[in-house]
N, C-alpha and C positions, 0 to 999 in steps of 0.2 A: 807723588807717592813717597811717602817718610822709608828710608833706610837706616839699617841700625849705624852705618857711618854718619849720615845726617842728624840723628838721635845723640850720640856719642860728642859729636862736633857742635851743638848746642850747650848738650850740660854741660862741657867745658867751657864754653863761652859766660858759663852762667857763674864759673866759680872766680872770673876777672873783673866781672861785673857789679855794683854795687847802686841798687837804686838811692837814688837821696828821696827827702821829704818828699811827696806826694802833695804838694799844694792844693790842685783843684779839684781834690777828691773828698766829697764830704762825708763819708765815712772814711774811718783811721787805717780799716786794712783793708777798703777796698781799693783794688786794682787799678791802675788808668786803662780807660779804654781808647785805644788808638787807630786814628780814623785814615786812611790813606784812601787818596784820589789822584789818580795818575790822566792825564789828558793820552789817548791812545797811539802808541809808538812813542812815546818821549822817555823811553827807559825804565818801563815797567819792574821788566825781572831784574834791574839791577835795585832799584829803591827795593824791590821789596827782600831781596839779598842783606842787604845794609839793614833793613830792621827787624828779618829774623834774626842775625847775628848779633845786632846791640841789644836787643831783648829779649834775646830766649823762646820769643810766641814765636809760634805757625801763624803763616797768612790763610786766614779765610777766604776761599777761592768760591767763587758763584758760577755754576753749570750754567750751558749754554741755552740748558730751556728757561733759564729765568728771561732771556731777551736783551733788549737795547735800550731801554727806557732807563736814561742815565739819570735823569731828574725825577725819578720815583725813590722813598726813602723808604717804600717796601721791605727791597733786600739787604737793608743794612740791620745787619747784625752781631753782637757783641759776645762770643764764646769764651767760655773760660781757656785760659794757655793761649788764644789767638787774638789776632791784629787785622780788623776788616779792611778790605783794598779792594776797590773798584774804578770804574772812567765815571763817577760820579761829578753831574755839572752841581755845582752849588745852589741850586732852586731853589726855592723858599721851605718847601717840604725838607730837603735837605737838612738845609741848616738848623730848619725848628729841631729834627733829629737828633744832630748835632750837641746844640745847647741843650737837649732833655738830658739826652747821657753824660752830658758833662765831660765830651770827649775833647781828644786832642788832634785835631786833623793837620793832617800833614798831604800836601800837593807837590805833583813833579809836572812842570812846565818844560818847554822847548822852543827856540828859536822857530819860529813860521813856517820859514822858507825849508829848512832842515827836515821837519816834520812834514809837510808835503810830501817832501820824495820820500821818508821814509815808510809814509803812508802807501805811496806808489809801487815801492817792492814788495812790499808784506803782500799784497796783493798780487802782483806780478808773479812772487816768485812761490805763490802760495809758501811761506814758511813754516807753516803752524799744522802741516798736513801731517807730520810725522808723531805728533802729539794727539792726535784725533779731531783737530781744528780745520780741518780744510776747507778753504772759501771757495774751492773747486774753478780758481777763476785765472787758470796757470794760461790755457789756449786762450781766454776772449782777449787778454793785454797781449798775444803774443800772437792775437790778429789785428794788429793796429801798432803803430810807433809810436814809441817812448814819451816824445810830445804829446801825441793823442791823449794815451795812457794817462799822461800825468790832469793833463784837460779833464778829462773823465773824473778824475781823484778831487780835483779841486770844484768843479760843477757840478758833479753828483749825477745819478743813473738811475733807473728803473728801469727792469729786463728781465726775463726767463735768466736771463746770465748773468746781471749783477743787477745788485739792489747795493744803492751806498747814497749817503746821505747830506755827501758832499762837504766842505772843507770848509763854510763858515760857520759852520753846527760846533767846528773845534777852536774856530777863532773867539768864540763868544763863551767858550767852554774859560780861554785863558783869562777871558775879559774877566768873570763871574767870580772866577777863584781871585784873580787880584783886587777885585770889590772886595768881597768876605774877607779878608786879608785885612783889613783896613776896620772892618766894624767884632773881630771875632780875634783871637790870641789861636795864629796859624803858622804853620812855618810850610814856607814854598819854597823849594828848590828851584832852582835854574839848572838844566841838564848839562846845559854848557860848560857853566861852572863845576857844575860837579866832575865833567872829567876834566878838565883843565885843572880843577886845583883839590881834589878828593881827597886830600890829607885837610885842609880846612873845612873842605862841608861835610866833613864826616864826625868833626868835633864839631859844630855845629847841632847837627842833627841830634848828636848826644848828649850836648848840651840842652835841648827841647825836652827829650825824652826823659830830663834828669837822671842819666845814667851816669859811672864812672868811668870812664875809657880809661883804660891801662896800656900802656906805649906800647904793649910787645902785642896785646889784644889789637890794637891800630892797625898795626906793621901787619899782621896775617889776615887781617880786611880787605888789607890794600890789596894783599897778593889773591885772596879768593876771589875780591871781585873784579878782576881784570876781566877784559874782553877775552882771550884767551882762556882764562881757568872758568869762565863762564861755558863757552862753548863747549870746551872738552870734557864738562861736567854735565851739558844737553845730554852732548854726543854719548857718553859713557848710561844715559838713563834711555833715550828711545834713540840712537843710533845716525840722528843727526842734528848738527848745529845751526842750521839755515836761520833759524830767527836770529840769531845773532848777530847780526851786518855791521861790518866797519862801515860808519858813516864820520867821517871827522866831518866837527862843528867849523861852517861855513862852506861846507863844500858842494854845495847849492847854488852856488854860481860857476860850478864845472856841470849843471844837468840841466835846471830849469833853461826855459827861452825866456827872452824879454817879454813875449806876453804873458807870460805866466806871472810873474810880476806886477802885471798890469792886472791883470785879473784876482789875483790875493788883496791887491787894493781897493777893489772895486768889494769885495767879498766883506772886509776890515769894516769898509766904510758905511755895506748895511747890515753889517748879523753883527760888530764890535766895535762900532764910532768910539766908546771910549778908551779902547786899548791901548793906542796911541802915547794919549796922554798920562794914563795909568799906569806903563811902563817908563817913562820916564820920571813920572812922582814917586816912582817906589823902587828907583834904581836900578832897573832891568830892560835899558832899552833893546840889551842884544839883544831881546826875546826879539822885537820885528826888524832889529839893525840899528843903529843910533841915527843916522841920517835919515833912515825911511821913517823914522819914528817921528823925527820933526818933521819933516816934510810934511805929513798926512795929519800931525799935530795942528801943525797951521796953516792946512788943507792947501802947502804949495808941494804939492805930488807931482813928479817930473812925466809929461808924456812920452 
């Protein structure tokens, strides 16, 4: 829901801001349309934070009766003043999409193992219940341990209590996006990166957008989009922050078990054999770890 603060706190955004040329726009005043696809829990609300503020658009947000068919290019749509964003997998419909608009899609990716468990509390702690999202699935993870739980998250369910579609449906989700990457003009973020060095990928992503970023415009991105002024900004619209979760990058190896490991490989190896190698051709091993990434590269995976 727009507030006349959030209103107020754009137009000003808009009067630092300076689009340059418009290249792959083959009309002179039309607009770029801007395409965002986020792989699910890899820092959604904050990418799409970062590109209402460098652009002035509202995110076009898709109701939950549209469903889960991520490789449908149905739902995508291109409104005037906004910026579509979905967990859209790159599928052929997709991208034909894509190239018809003449859009600019931009992708937020995540370390594996990170996203697993981040998938594992969103669930757990149902987060999203105080916004009208609730997975209702607070008791089933909290009749079962942590391990279970996460077993569950990465193998997937069918239940009266949980329907989930399991964890190599997102491995192959990261695979797709870093193909297209390679045959299409995308910019993908690495989430890692982005909070490890957000003063760079934030010129970055400005630089895609062809916008002008103004230092002092920067400096109060930085500060709006902490983890903190995030939450307290949840918290101040429906009265809690719970989606928010500190999760520092690598901290996956203070939760997951060694099976679980074992199991995300075995997942990599049938739903995204070429992730592997993809992440390391395109500079992004951290996505699955730099050593797991060779290792399962050149299928010497540690038992």
């Amino acid at each position: 829901m727009k507030n006349a603060f959030n209103h107020l706190e754009r137009v000003t955004s808009n009067l630092f801001l300076r689009k340059r040329g418009e290249k792959s726009s083959s009309k002179k005043n039309e607009p770029e349309k801007i395409f965002v696809s986020t792989v699910f829990k890899s820092g959604t609300k904050l990418l799409e934070h970062l590109v209402e503020k460098l652009t002035g658009l509202s995110a076009h947000h898709l109701g939950m009766e549209v469903g889960s068919d991520y490789e449908s290019a149905a739902p995508i749509i291109f409104e005037e003043g906004e910026f579509f964003i979905w967990h859209n997998v790159p599928s052929l419909a997709v991208k034909t999409r894509i190239r018809e608009e003449n859009a600019k899609p931009i992708f937020l990716i995540r370390n594996v193992f990170d996203l697993a468990v981040s998938q594992y509390y969103h669930f757990a702690g149902d987060v999203d219940a105080a916004i009208g999202h609730s997975t209702r699935t607070t008791d089933y993870f909290a009749s079962m341990g942590r391990d279970e739980g996460i077993s569950v998250i990465l193998c997937g369910a069918t239940s009266e209590r949980f329907h989930w579609v399991g964890f190599g449906y997102h491995l192959r989700q990261i695979q797709e996006i870093l193909k297209f990457s390679k045959e299409y003009p995308c910019h993908v973020i690495n989430y890692d990166q982005l909070v490890a060095n957000k003063y760079r990928e934030i010129e970055k992503l400005a630089s895609f957008l062809n916008v002008d970023l103004k230092h002092d415009v920067l400096n109060r991105l930085l500060d709006s989009s902490s983890l903190d002024a995030m939450r307290e900004s949840r918290i101040a619209a429906v009265g809690s922050g719970k989606h928010f979760r500190k999760g520092t990058p690598g901290d996956h190896v203070n939760i997951l078990a060694p099976q679980h490991y074992h199991m995300i490989s075995q997942l990599m190896t049938t739903y995204a054999p070429m992730l592997p190698s993809l992440c390391l051709e395109q500079g992004v091993p951290d996505i699955i770890d730099a050593g797991v990434a060779r290792d399962i590269a050149t299928g010497a995976v540690c038992n």
